[in-house]
C-alpha positions in Angstrom: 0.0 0.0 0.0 1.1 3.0 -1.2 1.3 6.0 1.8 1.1 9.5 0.4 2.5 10.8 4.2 6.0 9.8 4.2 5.5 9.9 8.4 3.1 7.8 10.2 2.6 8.5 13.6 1.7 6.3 16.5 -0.1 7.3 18.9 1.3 8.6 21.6 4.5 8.3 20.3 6.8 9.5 17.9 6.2 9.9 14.3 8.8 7.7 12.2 9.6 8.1 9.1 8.3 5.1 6.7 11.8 3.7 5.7 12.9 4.1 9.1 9.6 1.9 9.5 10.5 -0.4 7.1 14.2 -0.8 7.9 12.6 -1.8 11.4 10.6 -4.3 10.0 13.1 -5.9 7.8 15.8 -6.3 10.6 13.4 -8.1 12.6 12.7 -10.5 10.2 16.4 -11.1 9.6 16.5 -11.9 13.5 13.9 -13.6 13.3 15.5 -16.3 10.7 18.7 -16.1 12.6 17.0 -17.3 15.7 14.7 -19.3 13.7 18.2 -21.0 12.2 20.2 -21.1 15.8 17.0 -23.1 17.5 16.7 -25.6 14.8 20.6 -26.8 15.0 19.9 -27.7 18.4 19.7 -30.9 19.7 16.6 -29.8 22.1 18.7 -30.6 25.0 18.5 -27.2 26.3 15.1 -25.8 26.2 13.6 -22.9 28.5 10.4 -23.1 29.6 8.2 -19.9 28.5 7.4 -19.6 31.8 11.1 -18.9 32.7 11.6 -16.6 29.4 8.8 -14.0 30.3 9.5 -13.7 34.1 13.3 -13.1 33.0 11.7 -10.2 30.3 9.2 -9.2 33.6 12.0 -8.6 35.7 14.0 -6.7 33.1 11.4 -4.4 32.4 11.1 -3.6 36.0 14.7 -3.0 36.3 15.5 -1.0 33.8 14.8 3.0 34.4 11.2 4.5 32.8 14.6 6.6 31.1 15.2 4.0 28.9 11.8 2.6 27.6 10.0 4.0 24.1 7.1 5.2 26.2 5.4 8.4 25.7 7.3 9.5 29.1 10.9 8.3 27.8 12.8 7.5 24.9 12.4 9.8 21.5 9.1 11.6 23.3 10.9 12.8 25.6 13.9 13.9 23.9 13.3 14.9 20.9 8.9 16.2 21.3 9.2 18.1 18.0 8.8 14.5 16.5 
């Protein structure tokens, strides 16, 4: 789909350009394969219950100073509001 705006904004946010957008979304599909590639060489001998994964992302998050996060009261928003 063709976008005549060359921003899109989300709300609440910061508006990104649409190849920054775009750049975004292709380097997380090239993680994704990497991953994607490292998980199916193993020999399942060392698996991590999901369980475990998202209380280890929990306690991250909780860590980590409001500073730091892509919220509308840190990150770009914060530092650069004529976005």
């Amino acid at each position: 789909m063709l976008d005549p705006d060359p921003r899109i904004l989300l709300p609440g946010r910061v508006a990104t350009k649409r190849h920054d957008r775009d750049a975004s979304i292709l380097l997380g599909a090239i993680e994704a394969v990497a991953a994607a590639s490292l998980a199916l060489r193993g020999d399942g001998s060392r698996l991590i219950p999901l369980g475990n994964r998202v209380e280890a992302m929990r306690q991250t998050g909780e860590a980590m100073s409001g500073r730091f996060k892509e919220t509308s009261l840190g990150g770009l928003v914060v530092n650069l509001p004529e976005c």
